[in-house]
VOPAGU-2260 file (C-alpha; in pm, 1 decimal, decimal comma):
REM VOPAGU-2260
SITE   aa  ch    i         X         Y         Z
SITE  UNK   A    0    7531,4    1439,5    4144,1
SITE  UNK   A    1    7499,8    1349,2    3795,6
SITE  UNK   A    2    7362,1     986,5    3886,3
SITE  UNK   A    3    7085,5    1133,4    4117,6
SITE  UNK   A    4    6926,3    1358,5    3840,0
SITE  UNK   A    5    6932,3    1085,2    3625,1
SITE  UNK   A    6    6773,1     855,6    3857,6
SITE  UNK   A    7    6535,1    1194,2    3935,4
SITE  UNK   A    8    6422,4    1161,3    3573,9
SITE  UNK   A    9    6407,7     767,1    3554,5
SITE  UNK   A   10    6121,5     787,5    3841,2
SITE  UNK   A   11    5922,6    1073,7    3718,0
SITE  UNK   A   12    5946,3     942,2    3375,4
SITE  UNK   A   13    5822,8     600,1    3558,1
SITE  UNK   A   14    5545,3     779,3    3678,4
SITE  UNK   A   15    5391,9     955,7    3422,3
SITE  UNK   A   16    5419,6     658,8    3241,1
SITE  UNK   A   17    5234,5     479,4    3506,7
SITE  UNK   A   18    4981,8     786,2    3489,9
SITE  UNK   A   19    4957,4     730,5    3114,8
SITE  UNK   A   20    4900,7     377,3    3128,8
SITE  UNK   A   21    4635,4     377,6    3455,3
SITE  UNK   A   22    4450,8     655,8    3283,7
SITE  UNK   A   23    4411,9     482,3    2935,4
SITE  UNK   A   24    4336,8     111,6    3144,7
SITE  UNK   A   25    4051,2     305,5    3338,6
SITE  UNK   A   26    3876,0     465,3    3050,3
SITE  UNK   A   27    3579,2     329,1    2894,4
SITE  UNK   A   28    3461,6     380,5    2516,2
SITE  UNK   A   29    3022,8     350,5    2511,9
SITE  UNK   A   30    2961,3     314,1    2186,5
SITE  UNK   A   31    2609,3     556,7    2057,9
SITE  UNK   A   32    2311,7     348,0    2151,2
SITE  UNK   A   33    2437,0     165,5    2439,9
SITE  UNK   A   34    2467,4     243,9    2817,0
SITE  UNK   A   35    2671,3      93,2    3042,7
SITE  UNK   A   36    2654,8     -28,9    3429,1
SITE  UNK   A   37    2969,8      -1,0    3601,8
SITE  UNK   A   38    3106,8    -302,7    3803,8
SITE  UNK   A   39    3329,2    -316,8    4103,2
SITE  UNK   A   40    3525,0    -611,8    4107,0
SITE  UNK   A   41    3538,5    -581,4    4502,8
SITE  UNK   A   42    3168,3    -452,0    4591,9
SITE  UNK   A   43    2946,8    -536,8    4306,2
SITE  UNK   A   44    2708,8    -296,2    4104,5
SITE  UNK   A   45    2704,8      19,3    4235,3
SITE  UNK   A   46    2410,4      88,6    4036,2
SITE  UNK   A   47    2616,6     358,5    3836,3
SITE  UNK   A   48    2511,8     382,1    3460,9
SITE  UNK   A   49    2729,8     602,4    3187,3
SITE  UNK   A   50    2602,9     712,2    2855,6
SITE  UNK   A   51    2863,6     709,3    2555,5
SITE  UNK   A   52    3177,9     840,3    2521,4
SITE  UNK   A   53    3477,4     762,6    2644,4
SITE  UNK   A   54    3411,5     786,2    3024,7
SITE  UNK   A   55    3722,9     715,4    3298,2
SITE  UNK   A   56    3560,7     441,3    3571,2
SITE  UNK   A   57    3890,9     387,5    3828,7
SITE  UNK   A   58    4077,2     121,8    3874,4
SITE  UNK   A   59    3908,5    -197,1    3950,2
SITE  UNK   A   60    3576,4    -120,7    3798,8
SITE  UNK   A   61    3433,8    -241,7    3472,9
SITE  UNK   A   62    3199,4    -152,8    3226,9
SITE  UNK   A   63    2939,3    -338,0    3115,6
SITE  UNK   A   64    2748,6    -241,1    2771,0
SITE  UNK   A   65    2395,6    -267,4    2690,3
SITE  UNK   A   66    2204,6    -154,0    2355,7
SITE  UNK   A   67    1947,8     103,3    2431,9
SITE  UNK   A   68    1921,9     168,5    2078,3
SITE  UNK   A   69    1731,5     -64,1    1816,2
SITE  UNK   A   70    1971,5    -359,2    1728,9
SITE  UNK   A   71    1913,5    -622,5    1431,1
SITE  UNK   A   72    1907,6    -980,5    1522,9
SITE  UNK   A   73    1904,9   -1344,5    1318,0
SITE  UNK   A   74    1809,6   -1655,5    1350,9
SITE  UNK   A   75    1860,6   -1747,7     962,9
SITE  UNK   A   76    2017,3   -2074,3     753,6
SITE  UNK   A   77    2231,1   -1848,3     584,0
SITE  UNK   A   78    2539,4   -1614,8     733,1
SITE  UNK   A   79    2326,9   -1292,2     788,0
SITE  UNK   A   80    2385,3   -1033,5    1077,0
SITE  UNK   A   81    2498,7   -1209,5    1413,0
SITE  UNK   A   82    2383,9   -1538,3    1262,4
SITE  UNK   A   83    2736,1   -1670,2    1117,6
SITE  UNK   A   84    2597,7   -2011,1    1179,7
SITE  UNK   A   85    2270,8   -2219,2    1076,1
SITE  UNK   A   86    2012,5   -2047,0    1336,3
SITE  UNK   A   87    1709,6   -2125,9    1171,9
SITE  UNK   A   88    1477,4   -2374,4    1361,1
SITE  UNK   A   89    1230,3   -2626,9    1333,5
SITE  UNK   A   90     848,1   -2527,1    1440,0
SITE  UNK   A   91     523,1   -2730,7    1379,3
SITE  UNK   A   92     178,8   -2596,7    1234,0
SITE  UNK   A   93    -171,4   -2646,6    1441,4
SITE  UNK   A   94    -220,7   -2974,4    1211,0
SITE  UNK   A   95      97,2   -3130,8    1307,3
SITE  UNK   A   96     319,0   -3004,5     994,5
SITE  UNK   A   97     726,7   -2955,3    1041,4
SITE  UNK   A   98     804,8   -2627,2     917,1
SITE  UNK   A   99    1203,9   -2530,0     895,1
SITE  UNK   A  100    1188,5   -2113,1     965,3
SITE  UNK   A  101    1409,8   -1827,1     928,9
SITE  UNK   A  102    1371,9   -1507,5    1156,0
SITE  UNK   A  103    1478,1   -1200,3    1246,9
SITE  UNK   A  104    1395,2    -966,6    1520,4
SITE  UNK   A  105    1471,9    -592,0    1624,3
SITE  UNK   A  106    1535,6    -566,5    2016,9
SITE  UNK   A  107    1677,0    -321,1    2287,4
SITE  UNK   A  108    1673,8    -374,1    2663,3
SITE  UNK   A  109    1529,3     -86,7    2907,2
SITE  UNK   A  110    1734,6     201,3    3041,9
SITE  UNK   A  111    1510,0     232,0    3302,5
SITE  UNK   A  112    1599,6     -96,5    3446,2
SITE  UNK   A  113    1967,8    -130,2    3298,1
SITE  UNK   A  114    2067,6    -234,6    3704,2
SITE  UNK   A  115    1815,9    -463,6    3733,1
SITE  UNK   A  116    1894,9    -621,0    3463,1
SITE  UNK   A  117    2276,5    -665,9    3544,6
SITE  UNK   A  118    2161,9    -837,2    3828,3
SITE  UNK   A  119    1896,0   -1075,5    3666,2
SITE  UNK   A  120    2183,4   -1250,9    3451,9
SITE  UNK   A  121    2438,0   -1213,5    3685,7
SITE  UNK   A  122    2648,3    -980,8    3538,8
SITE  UNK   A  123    2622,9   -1035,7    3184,9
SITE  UNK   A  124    2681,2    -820,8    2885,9
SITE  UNK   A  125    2404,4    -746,2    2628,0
SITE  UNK   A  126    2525,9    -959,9    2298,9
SITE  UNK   A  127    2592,4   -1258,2    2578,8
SITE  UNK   A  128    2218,6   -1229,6    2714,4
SITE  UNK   A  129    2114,1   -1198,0    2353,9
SITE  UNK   A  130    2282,3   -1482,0    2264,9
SITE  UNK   A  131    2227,7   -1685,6    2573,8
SITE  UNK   A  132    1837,0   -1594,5    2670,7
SITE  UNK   A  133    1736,6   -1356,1    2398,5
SITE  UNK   A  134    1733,7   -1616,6    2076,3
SITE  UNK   A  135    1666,5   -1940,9    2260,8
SITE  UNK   A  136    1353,5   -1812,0    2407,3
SITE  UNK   A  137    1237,4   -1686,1    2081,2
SITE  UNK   A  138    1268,9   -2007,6    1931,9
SITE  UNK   A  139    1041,9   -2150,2    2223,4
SITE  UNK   A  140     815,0   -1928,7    2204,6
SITE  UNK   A  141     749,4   -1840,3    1861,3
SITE  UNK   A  142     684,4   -2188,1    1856,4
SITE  UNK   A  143     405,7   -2162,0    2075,4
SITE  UNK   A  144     246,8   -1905,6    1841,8
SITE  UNK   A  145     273,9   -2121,7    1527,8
SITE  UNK   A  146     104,4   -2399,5    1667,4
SITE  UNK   A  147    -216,1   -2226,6    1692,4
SITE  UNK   A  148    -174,4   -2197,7    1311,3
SITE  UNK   A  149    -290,1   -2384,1    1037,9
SITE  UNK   A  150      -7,7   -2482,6     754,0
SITE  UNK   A  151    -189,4   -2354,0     470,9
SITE  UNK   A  152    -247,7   -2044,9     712,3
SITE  UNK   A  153     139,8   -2000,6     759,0
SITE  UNK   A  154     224,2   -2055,2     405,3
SITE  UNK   A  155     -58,3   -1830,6     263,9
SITE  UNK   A  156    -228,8   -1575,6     325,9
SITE  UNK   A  157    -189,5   -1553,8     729,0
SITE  UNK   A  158     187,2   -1451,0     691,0
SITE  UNK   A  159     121,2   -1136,8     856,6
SITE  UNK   A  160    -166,8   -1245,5    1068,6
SITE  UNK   A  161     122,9   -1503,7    1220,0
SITE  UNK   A  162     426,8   -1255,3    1231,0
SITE  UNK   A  163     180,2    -990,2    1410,7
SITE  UNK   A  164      83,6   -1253,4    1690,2
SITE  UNK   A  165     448,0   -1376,5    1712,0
SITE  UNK   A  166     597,7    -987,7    1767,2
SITE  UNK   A  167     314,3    -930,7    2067,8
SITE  UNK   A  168     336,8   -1252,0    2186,3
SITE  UNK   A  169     709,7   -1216,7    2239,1
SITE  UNK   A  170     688,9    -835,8    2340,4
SITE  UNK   A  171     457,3    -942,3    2610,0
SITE  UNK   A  172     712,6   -1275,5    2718,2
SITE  UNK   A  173    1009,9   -1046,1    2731,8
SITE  UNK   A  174     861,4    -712,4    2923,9
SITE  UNK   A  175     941,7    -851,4    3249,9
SITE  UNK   A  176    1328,7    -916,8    3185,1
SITE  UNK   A  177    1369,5    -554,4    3049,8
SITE  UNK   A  178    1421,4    -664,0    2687,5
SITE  UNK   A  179    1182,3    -464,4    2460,1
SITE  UNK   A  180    1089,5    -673,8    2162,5
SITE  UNK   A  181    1031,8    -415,3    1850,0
SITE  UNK   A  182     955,2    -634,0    1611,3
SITE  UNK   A  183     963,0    -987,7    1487,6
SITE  UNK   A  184     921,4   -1159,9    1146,9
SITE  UNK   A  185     937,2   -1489,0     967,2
SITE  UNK   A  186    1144,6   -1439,4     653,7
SITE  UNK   A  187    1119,1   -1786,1     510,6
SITE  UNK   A  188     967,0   -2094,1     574,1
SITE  UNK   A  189    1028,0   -2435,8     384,5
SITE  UNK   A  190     804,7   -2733,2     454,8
SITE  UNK   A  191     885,9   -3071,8     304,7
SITE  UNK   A  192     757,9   -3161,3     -57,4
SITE  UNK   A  193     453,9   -3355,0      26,3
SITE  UNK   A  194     369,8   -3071,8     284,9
SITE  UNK   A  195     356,0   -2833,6      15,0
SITE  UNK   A  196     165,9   -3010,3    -284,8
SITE  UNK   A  197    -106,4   -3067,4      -2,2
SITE  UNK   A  198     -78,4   -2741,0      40,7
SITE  UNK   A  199     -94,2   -2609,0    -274,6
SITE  UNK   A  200    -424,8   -2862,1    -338,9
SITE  UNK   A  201    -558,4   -2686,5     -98,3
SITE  UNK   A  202    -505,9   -2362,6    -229,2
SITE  UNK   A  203    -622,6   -2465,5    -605,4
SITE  UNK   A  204    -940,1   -2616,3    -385,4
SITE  UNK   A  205   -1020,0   -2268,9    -226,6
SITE  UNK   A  206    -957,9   -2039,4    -582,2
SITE  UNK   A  207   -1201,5   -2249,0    -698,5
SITE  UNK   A  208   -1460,7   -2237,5    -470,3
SITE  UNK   A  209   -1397,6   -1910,1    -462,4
SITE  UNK   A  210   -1403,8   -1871,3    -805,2
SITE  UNK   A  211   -1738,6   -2057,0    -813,2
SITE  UNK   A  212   -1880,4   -1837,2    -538,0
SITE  UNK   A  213   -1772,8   -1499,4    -754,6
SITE  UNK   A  214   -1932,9   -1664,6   -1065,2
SITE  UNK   A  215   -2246,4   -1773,5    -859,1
SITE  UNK   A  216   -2305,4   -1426,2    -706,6
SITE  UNK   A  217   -2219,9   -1238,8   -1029,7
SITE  UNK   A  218   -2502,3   -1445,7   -1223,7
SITE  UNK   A  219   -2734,9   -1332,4    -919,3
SITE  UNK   A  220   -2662,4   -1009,1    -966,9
SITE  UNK   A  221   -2737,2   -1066,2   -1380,0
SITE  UNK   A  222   -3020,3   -1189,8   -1294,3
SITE  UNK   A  223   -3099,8    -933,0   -1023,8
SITE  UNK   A  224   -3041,4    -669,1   -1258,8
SITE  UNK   A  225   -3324,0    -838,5   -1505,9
SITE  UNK   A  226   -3539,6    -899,7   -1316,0
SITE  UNK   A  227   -3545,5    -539,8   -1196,4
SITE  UNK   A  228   -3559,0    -419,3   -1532,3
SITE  UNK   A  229   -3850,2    -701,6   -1590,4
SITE  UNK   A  230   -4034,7    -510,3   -1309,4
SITE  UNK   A  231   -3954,9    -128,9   -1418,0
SITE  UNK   A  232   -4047,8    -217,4   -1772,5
SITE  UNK   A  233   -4392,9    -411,1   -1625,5
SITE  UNK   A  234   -4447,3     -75,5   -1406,2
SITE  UNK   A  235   -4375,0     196,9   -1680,4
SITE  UNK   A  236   -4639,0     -66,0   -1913,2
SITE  UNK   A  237   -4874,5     -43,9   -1611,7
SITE  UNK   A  238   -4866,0     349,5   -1535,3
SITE  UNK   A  239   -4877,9     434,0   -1887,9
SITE  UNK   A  240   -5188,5     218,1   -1914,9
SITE  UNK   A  241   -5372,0     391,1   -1615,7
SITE  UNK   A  242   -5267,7     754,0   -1761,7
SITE  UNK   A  243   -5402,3     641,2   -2107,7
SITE  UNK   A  244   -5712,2     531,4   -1943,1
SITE  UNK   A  245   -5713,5     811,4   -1716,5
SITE  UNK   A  246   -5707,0    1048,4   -2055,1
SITE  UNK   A  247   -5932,5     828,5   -2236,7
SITE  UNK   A  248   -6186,4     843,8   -1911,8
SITE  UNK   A  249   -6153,5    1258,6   -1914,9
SITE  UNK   A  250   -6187,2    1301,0   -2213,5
SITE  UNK   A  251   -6529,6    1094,0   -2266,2
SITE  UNK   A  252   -6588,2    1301,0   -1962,7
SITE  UNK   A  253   -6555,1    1607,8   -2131,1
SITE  UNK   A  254   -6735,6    1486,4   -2462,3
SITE  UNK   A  255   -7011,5    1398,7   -2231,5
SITE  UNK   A  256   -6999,2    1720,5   -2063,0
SITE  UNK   A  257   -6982,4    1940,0   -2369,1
SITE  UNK   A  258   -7331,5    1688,1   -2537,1
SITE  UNK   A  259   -7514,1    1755,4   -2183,7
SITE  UNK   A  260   -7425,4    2145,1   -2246,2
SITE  UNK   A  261   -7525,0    2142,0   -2617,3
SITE  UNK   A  262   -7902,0    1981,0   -2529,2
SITE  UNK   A  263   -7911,4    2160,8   -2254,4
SITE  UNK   A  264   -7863,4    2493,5   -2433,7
SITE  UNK   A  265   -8103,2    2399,7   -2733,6
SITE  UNK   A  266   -8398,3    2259,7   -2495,9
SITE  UNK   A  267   -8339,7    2627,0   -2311,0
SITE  UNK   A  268   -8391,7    2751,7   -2697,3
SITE  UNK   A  269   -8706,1    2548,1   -2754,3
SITE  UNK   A  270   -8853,2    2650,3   -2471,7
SITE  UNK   A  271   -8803,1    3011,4   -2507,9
SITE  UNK   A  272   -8897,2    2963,5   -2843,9
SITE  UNK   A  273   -9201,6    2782,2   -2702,1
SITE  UNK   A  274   -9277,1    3077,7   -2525,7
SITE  UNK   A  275   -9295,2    3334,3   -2724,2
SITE  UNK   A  276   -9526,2    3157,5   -3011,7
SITE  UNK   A  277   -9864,8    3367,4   -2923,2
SITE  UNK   A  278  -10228,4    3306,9   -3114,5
SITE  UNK   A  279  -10124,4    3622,4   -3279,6
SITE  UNK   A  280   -9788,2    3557,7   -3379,5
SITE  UNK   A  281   -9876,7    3228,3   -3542,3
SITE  UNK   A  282  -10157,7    3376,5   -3760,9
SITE  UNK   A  283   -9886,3    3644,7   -3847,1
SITE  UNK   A  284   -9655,5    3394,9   -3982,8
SITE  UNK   A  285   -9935,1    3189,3   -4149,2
SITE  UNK   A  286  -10018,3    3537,6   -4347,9
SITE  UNK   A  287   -9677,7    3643,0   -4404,2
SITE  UNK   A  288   -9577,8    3272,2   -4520,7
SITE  UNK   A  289   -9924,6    3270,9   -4777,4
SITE  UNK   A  290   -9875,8    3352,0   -5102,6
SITE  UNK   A  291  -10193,2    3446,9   -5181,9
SITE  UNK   A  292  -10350,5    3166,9   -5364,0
SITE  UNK   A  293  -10595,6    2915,3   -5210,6
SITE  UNK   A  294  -10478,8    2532,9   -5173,1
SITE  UNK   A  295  -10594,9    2283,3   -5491,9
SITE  UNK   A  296  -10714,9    1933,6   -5325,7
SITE  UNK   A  297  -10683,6    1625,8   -5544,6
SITE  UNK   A  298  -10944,2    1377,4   -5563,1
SITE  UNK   A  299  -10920,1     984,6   -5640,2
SITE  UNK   A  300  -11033,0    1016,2   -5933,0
SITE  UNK   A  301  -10781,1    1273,0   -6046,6
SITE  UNK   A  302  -10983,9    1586,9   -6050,8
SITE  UNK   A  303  -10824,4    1893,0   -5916,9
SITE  UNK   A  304  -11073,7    2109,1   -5754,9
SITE  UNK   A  305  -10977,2    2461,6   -5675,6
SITE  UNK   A  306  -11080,1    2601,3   -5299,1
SITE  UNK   A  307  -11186,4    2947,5   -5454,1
SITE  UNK   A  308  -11529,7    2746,3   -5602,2
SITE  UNK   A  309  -11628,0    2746,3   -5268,5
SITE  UNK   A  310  -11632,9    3085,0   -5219,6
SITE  UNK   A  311  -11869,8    3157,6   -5494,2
């Protein structure tokens, strides 16, 4: 009796056990960010996705992750990220120029199509397709960008010009496998020493000219600036010329005016004056004008003779 509720409690403690341990072997963790497609090891895909958590999947099924969230990736010389090795690659400029590049990228694959993807590489996980397709294809392919690009364009100025036509060249290459491509960016390039003093000629070659052109346009604009002043200076000169001679000519006008008004005015006073000089009036001045005495005429031979002889 004693035996059989021992062996009682050795099975049930069996099976709990084996409870324990089936429910703990069938239980997922998804990590935030990532989904996951559950597998059937004896049907396939099911096409059943679960979101993170821990999440219990049955025996004989398998979860497989992928980052729906942004992740960080490297392809760098130096341990950085998920590059623990040398990932940086060789690439070539439009003018034939080796250029050893470092890069990193920002991707996450699409949750729409998290099924379809399972199926496209067979089954994979998301760090082995990143690892696997992801970085070798952005290798090839950023190398397709750089060769439409000058080395003195990729070493200068064009940095973002180039990193900008890498990211949409590779967002476009990778739409169609599900992987969104957020962004992508050369963080160092190193060119051989020959590479880089012809570069750097270059460079001196183009300040200068540049620095010629500035000079050149400034001293057009110097003389710009003269010659306009030249010209305002000439037209003030010129204007206040006419207005003096616009003065001078209204004020002989005037001058003239006010002469034609003055002889005008005395002729009118002659002529009234004219006018009123009567027979009568004349003798009345003579005899108001006479004082009385009779004129004396001289002779040639100095003899004074007195008008009143006459009268005797």
């Amino acid at each position: 009796m004693r035996n059989k509720g021992l062996f009682g409690s050795i099975i049930i403690g069996a099976v709990i056990l084996f409870g324990i341990i089936t429910y703990f072997s069938c239980t997922v963790r998804v990590p935030a960010g990532y989904t996951g497609i559950v597998y059937n090891y004896r049907s396939g895909a099911s096409g059943e996705t679960v979101s993170q958590g821990y999440r219990f999947v049955g025996p004989f099924k398998e979860v497989v992750l992928y980052s729906i969230g942004i992740e960080q990736s490297y392809l760098t010389s130096t341990k950085e990220g998920d590059s623990p090795n040398d990932d940086s690659f060789e690439t070539s400029s439009s003018d034939g120029k080796a250029l050893k590049v470092d890069l990193t990228f920002t991707y996450r694959f699409d949750e729409s199509k998290i099924t379809e993807i399972f199926n496209k590489f067979k089954g994979q996980d998301g760090k082995t397709v990143r690892d696997s397709f992801i970085k070798p294809n952005i290798i090839s392919w950023t190398k397709e960008v750089t060769a439409q690009y000058s080395v003195i364009d990729i070493l200068g100025e064009k940095r973002a010009v180039l990193n900008s036509a890498i990211a949409n060249y590779l967002k476009e290459k990778f739409k169609p496998y599900g992987i969104i491509i957020e962004n992508a960016s050369l963080i160092n390039i190193d060119a051989d020493e020959e590479t880089r003093a012809q570069v750097q000629k270059k460079v001196n070659a183009i300040q200068e000219l540049e620095l010629a052109q500035t000079e050149k346009k400034t001293a057009q604009v110097r003389a710009d600036q003269e010659k306009d002043v030249a010209l305002t200076k000439a037209q003030q000169e010129k204007e206040a010329a006419t207005i003096k001679a616009e003065q001078a000519k209204i004020e002989a006008e005037a001058e003239a005016e006010v002469i034609k008004t003055k002889a005008a005015a005395e002729a009118e006073a002659n002529r009234l004056i004219a006018e009123s000089l009567t027979p009568e009036l004349i003798e009345m001045t003579k005899y108001q004008q006479w004082n009385g005495k009779l004129p004396q005429i001289t002779t040639g031979e100095g003899l004074i003779v007195d008008a009143r002889d006459f009268e005797k």
